[in-house]
C-alpha positions in Angstrom: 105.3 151.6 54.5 104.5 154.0 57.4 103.7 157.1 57.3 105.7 159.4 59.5 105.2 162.8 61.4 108.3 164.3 62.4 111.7 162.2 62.9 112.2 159.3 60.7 113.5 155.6 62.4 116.9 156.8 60.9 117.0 160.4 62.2 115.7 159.3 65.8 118.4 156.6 66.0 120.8 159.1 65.1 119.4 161.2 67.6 119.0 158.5 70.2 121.5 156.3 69.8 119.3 153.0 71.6 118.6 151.0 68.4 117.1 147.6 70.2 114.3 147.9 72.9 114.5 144.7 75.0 111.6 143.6 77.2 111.3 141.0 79.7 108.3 139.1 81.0 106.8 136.2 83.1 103.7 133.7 82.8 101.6 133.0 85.3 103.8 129.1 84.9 106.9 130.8 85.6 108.2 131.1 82.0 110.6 133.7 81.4 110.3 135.5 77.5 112.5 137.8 76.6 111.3 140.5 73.5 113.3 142.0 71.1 112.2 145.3 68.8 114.5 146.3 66.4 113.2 150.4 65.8 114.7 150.5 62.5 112.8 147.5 61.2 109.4 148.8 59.4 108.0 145.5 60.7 108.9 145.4 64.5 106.7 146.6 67.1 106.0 146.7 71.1 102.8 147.1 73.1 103.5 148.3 76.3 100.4 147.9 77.7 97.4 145.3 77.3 94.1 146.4 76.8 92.3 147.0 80.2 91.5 149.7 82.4 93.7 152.6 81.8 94.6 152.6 85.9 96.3 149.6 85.4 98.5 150.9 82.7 102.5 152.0 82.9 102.1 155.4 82.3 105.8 156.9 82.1 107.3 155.3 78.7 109.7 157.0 76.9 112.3 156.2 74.5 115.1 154.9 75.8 114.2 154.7 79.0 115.5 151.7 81.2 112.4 150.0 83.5 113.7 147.4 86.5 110.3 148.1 88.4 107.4 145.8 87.3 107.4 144.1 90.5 107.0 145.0 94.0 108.7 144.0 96.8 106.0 140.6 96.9 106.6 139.5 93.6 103.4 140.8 92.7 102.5 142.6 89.7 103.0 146.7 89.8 100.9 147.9 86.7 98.2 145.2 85.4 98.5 145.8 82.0 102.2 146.4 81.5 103.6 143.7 79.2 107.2 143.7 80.5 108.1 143.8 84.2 111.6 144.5 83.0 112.6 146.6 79.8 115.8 148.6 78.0 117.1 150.0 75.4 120.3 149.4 73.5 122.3 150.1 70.8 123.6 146.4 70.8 122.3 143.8 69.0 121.8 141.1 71.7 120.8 137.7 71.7 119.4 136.1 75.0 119.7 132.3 75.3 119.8 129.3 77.8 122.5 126.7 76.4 122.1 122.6 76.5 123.8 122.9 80.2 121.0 125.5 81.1 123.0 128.8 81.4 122.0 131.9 80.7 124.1 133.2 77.5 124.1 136.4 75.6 126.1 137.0 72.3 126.2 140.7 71.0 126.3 141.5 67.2 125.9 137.9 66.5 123.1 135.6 65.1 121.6 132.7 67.5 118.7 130.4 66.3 116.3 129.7 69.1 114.6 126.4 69.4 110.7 127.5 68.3 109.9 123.8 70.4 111.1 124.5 73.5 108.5 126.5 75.5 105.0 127.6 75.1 103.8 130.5 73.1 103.9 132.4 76.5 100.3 134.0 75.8 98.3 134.1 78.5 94.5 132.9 78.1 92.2 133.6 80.6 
């Protein structure tokens, strides 16, 4: 149980409105991972940045802000240490998935099990 200061989970939904943050990132292979934070759920969290050198770091997050930018024109990285080159929020419950035919699917307010076999862990080791 956490200890709050302030607006609960509950009264900041209520306030906000943007439930589900949604974060998007790629490996150094190419692998695309897709995060999912539930902000009512005690146990769900989100690091924006890694550890590193705070000049590196994406320095503007708020709450329910919508981020498109983590990549310049290059493809290369914009901030270091941000975790997501791509991030929302959303009061949907969405589930990301590619199918058997390799689409790109979404169902919203409805379960999908993903396949844990499927790709790698998507941590980077260096």
């Amino acid at each position: 149980m956490g200890n709050y200061v302030g607006a609960s989970q509950e009264q900041y939904f209520m306030q906000n409105g943007k439930r589900f943050f949604y974060g998007l990132r790629r490996t150094d292979n190419g692998e695309l991972f897709m995060s999912k934070v539930d902000q009512l759920a005690q146990d769900d969290m989100v690091q924006i940045n890694k550890i590193g050198d705070p000049v590196d770091n994406y320095p503007n997050f708020e709450e329910g802000q919508e981020f498109y930018e983590g990549r310049d024109y290059n493809h290369n990285l914009v901030y270091a240490n941000l975790n997501y080159e791509q991030f929302k929020h959303d009061d949907r419950d969405i589930f990301y998935y590619i199918n058997s035919e390799g689409e790109l699917c979404v169902r919203v307010n409805e379960d999908h099990t993903y396949d844990d076999g499927s790709s790698s862990s998507g941590e980077i080791v260096y």
